[in-house]
N, C-alpha and C positions, 0 to 999 in steps of 0.2 A: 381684487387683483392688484400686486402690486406694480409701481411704474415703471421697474425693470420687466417683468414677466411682461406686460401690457409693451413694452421697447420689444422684446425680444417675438413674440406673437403677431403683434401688429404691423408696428413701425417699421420694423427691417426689411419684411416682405412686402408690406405696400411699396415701398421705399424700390424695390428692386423692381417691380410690378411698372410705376410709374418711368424708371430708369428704362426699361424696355421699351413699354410704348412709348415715352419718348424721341428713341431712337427710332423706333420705325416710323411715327408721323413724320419726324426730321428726312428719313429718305424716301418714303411716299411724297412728301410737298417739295421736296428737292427736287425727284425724279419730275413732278407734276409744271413743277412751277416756275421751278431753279434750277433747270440744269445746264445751263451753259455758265455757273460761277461755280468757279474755283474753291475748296475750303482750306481751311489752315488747320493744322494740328490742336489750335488750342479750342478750336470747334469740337472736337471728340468730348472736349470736359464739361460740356455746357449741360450733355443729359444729366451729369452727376449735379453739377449744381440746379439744375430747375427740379430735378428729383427732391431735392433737399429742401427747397422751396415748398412745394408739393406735399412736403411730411408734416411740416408745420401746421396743418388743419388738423393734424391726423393725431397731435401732441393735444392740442386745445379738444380735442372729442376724450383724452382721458379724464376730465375736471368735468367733462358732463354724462360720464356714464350713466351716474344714479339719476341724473335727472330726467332721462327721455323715459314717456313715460303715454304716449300715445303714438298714433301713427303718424296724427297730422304734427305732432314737434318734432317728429323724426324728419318728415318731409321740410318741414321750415328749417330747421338745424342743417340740412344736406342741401336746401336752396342756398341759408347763407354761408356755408362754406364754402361752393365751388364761388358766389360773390364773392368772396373773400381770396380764394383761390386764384380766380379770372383777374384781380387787380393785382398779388402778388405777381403774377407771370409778367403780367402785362408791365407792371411797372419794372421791375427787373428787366424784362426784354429791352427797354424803350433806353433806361440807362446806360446799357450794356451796350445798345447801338445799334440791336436786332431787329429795329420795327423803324422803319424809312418810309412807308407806305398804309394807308391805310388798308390796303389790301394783306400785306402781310400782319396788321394788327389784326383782323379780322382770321386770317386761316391759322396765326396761333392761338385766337379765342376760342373756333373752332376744333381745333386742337384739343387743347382743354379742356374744353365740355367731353369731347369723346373720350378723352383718356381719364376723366374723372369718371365718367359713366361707366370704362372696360373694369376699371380698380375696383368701383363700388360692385357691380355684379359680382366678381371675381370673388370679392372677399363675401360678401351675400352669401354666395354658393357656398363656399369653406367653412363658413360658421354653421350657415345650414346640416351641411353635412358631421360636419359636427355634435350639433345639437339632436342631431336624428340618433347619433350615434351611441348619445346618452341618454336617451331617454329610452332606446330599445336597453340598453345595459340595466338601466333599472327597472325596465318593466320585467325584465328576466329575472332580476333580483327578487323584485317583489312576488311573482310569482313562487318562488324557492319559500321564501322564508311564511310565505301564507299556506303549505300543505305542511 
């Protein structure tokens, strides 16, 4: 697969996937946590940028296609990304001015985790579905060409 095809398949949609949830963890913990402060318009763009944040694991997993090659590297590979993940946020957050509290460090780590969990299922399923979808193709195939 190439790295466009691999952008266009993967990236875009995680990309949009994470920009969602995003925004909804933003106005569940708003509604939850924060709601007697005020936002500012340049608050709207902040999903697009931690979306983008977000993708960047998702770039580093094309340079390791060929190499996953069990289940337990796939689980170590998807431990250290959302690592990798959880500091990229976190430290973006903290720059940016978004993390004043240990507690909101804590509900956008949580954050995180749940929205890397929804992404990872989400795409799970799609590939699955997918994959199901080729392998009945061929077994129809194979069928035909074996009478």
């Amino acid at each position: 697969m190439s790295f466009k095809e691999y952008f266009s398949k993967k990236i875009i949609p995680g990309y949009f996937m994470i920009v969602t949830f995003i925004t909804l963890g933003m106005a569940v913990s708003g509604i939850l946590f924060f709601g007697n402060i005020d936002i500012s318009m340049v608050t709207l763009f902040i999903p697009l940028l931690f979306g983008a944040i977000g993708s960047l694991p998702m770039i580093l997993d094309y340079f390791f296609l060929k190499v996953k090659s069990s289940v337990l590297w796939i689980m170590l590979y998807n431990a250290a990304e959302l690592v990798m993940l959880e500091a990229c946020v976190l430290t973006a957050a903290y720059f940016l001015g978004m993390i004043d509290s240990p507690l909101t460090a804590a509900i956008t780590a949580v954050m995180v985790f749940a929205i890397f969990t929804a992404v990872g299922a989400i795409m799970y399923f799609q590939d699955r579905k997918f994959c199901d979808s080729l392998n009945d193709a061929l077994a129809q195939y194979s069928e035909k060409t074996a009478h």
